[in-house]
PALO-678645 format. One line per 4 residues: their letters; for each residue x, y, z of C-alpha. Coordinates in steps of 0.02 Angstrom, whole numbers. Example, Ala and Ser with C-alpha at 12.3 -4.5 7.8 and 13.67 -1.06 7.14 Angstrom:
2
AS	615 -225 390 ~ 684 -53 357
//
This chain:
292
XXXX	0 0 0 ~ 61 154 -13 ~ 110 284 99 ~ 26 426 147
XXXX	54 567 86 ~ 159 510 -56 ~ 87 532 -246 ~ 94 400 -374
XXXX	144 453 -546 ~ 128 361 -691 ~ 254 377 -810 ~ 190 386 -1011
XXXX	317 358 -1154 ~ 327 512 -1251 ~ 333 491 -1446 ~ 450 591 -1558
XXXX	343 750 -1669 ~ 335 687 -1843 ~ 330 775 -2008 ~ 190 728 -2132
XXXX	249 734 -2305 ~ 134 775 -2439 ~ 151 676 -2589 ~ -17 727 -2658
XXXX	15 782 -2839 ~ -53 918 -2876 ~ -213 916 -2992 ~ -225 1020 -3155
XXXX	-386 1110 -3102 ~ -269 1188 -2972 ~ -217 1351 -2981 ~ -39 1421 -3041
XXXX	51 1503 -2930 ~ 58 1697 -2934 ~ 187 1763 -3059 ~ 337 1878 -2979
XXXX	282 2068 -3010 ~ 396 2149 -3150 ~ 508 2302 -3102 ~ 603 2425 -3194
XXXX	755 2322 -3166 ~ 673 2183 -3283 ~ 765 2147 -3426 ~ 635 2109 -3584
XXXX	671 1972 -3686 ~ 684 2014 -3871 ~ 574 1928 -4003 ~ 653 1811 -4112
XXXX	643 1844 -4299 ~ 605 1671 -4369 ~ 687 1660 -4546 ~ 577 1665 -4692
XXXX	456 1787 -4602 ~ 423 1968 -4660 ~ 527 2038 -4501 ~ 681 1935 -4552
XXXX	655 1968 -4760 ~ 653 2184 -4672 ~ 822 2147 -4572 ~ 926 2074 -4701
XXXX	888 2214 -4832 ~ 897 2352 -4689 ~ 1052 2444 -4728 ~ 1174 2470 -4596
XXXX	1230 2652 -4524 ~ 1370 2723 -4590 ~ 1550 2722 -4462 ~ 1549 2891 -4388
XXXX	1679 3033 -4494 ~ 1824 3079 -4379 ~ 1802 3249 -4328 ~ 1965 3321 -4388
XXXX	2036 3476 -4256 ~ 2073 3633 -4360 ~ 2250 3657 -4375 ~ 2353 3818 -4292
XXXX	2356 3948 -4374 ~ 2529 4047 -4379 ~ 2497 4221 -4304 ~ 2539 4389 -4391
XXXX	2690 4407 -4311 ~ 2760 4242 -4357 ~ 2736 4282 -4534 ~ 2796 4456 -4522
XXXX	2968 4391 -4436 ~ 2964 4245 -4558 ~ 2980 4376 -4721 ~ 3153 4448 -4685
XXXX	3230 4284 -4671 ~ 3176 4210 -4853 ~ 3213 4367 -4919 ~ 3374 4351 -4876
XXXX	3419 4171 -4897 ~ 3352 4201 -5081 ~ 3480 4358 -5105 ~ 3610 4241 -5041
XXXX	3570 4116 -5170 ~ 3552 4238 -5305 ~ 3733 4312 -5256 ~ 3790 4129 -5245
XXXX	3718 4081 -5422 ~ 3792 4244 -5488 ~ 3956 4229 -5462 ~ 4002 4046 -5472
XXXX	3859 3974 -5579 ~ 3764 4101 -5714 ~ 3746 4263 -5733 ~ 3638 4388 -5846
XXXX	3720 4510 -5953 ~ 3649 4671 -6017 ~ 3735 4695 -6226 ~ 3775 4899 -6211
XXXX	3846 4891 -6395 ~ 3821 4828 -6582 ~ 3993 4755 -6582 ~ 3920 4623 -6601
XXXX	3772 4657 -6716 ~ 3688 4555 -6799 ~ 3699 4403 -6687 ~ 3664 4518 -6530
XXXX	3569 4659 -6519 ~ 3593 4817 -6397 ~ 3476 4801 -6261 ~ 3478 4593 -6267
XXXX	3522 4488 -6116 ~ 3604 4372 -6119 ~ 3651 4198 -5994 ~ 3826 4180 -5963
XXXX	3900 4013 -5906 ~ 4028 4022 -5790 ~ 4081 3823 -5756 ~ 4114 3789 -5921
XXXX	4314 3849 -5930 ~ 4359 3775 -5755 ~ 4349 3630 -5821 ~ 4397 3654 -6016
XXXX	4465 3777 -6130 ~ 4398 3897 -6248 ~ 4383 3860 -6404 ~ 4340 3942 -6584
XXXX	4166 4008 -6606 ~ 4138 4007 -6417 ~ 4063 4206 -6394 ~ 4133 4251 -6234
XXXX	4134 4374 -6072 ~ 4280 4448 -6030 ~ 4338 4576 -5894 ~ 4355 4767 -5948
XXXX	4546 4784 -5883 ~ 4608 4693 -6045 ~ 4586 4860 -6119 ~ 4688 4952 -5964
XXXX	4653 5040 -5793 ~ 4468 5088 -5766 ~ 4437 5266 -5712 ~ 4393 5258 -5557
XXXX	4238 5368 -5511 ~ 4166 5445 -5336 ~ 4018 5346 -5317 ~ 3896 5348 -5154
XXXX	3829 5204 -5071 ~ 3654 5213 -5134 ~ 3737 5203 -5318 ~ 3842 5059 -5271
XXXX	3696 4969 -5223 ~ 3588 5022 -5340 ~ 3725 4975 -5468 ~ 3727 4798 -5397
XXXX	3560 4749 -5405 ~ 3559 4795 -5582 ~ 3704 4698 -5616 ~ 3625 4533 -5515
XXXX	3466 4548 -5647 ~ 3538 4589 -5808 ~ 3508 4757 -5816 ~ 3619 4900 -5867
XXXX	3715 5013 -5746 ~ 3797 5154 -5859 ~ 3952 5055 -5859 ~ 4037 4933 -5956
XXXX	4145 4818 -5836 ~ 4153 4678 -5958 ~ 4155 4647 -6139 ~ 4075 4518 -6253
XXXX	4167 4446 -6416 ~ 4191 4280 -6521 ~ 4357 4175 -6502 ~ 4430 4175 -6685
XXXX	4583 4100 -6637 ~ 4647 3992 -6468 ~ 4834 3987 -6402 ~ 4941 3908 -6531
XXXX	4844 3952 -6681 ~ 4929 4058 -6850 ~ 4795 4183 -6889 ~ 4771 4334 -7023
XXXX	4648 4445 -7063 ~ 4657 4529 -7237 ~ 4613 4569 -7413 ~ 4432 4648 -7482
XXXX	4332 4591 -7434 ~ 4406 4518 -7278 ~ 4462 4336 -7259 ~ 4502 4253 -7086
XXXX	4647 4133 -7094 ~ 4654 4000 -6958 ~ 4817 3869 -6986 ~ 4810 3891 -7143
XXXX	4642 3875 -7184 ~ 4494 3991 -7237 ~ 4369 4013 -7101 ~ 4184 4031 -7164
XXXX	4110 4181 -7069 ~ 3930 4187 -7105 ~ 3890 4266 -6949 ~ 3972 4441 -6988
XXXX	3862 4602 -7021 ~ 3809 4595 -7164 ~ 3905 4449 -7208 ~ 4059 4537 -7294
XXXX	4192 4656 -7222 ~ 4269 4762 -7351 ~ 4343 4883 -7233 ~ 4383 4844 -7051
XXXX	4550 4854 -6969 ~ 4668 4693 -7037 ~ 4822 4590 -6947 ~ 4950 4544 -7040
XXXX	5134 4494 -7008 ~ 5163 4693 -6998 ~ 5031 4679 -6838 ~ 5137 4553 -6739
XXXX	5259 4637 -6643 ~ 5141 4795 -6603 ~ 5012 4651 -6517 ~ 5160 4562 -6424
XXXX	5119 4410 -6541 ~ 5246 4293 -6647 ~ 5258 4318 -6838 ~ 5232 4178 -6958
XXXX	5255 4243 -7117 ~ 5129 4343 -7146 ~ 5023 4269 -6979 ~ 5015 4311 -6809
XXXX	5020 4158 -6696 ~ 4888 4166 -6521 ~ 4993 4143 -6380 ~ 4977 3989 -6259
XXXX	4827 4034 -6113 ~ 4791 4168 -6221 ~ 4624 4178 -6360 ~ 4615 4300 -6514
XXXX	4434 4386 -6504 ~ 4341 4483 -6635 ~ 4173 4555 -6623 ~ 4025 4497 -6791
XXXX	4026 4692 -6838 ~ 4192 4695 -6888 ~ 4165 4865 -6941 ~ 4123 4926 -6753
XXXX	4222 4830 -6656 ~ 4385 4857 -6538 ~ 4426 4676 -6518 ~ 4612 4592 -6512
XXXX	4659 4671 -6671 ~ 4668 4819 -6557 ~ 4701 4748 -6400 ~ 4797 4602 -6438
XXXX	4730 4439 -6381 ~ 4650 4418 -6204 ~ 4721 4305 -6068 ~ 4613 4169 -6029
XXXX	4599 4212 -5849 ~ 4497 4350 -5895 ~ 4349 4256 -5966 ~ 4214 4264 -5858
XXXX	4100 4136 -5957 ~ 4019 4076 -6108 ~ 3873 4158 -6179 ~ 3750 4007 -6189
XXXX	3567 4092 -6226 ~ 3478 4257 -6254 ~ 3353 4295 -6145 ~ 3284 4431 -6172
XXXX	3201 4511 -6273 ~ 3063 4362 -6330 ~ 3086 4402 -6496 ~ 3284 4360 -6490
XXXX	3273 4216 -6384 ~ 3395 4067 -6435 ~ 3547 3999 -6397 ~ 3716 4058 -6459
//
């Protein structure tokens, strides 16, 4: 029996909560779930073009953009001042070339006389050649430039500065100056050569030979100053016979107007030192433009 007092309990197992899974499927008359709610963020699917369709026949003739054109920056312009500081300098790097071209290469030559009438004219230019007799000699039929002190001392005249310039531009271009610093003739004879220059009309002699002189005025010379043996000795020349002979280095010049001319039968003949060039062309005027 038990005691007094004391309580009887009666222990009951306890069971473990289960989960109850639903295998149930679910039935077609049920309802579909809720679809998520689109938000800005939603990307949208693009429609595919099936081929064959309209849409796809409109995208492959559609014609595609054209690339974009390079926007090309506008380039600097060079300010005032550049271009005014810029002048000075070409101006003179081109007088520097002209001076350079001058005196080693060509040079322009104003014809003050008819000495040499018909085959130049007073008034013509002419292009004189400078290279050519550095690296050859003269030789017969070559018309030539030649320094004015063959003929002596030039006067020497009280000119100012502003003439002197003046003077020398002229002189770079071709044009006349009022003074003749150099003269223009024809070789007739080169150093080593028996010449003579007689009779009526006038006959040149070269070794010998008869020289045919269809460039003369006129194309006879009946009375222009001769040489002759009697001519030698005055013109510091060697007689042959009746002939002078050229001295080596030296040339025997004549001008085409025999009749107007004080060339080496005056002078005697010119050292070839003195040339300054050949006369290759006329230049101006149009009219009288060709080669010599």
């Amino acid at each position: 029996m038990p005691e007094e007092g004391s309580t009887k309990s009666e222990s009951t197992p306890s069971s473990a909560p289960t989960e109850v899974i639903s295998t149930t499927t679910p039935s077609p008359t049920d309802p579909a779930p809720p679809e998520p709610e689109t938000t800005a963020d939603t990307t949208v699917a693009m429609t595919e073009v099936k081929p064959g369709t309209p849409a796809a026949e409109d995208a492959a003739t559609e014609t595609p953009a054209p690339p974009k054109k390079k926007v090309k920056k506008p380039k600097k312009q060079r300010s005032t001042l550049a271009r005014i500081t810029e002048l000075p300098v070409l101006i003179l790097l081109a007088f520097i070339i002209a001076v350079f071209i001058k005196t080693f290469l060509v040079q322009a030559f104003f014809i003050p006389s008819s000495s040499m009438f018909p085959t130049l004219k007073v008034g013509d230019r002419v292009l004189v050649q400078k290279l050519q007799y550095t690296f050859g000699d003269p030789g017969r039929g070559d018309v030539v430039v030649f320094e004015r002190d063959v003929f002596g001392p030039k006067d020497e005249e009280r000119q100012s500065t502003l003439d002197k310039a003046r003077n020398f531009f002229r002189d770079l271009l071709g044009l006349p100056t009022g003074e003749f610093e150099d003269y223009i003739k024809r070789v007739v004879g080169v150093g080593g050569d028996v010449i003579s220059y007689s009779g009526n009309p006038r006959v040149l002699t070269v070794n010998g030979e008869k020289v045919d002189e269809s460039y003369i005025s006129r194309g006879v010379d009946k009375g222009s100053p001769t040489l002759t043996g009697s001519d030698c000795r005055r013109l510091d020349m060697a007689q042959v016979e009746d002939s002078c002979r050229v001295p080596a280095g030296t040339v025997f010049v004549m001008g085409d107007n025999r009749g107007n001319s004080e060339d080496s039968r005056i002078i005697g003949p010119v050292d070839e030192n003195k040339i300054v060039g050949r006369a290759l062309l006329i230049i101006w005027p149009p009219s009288d433009f060709g080669t010599l």
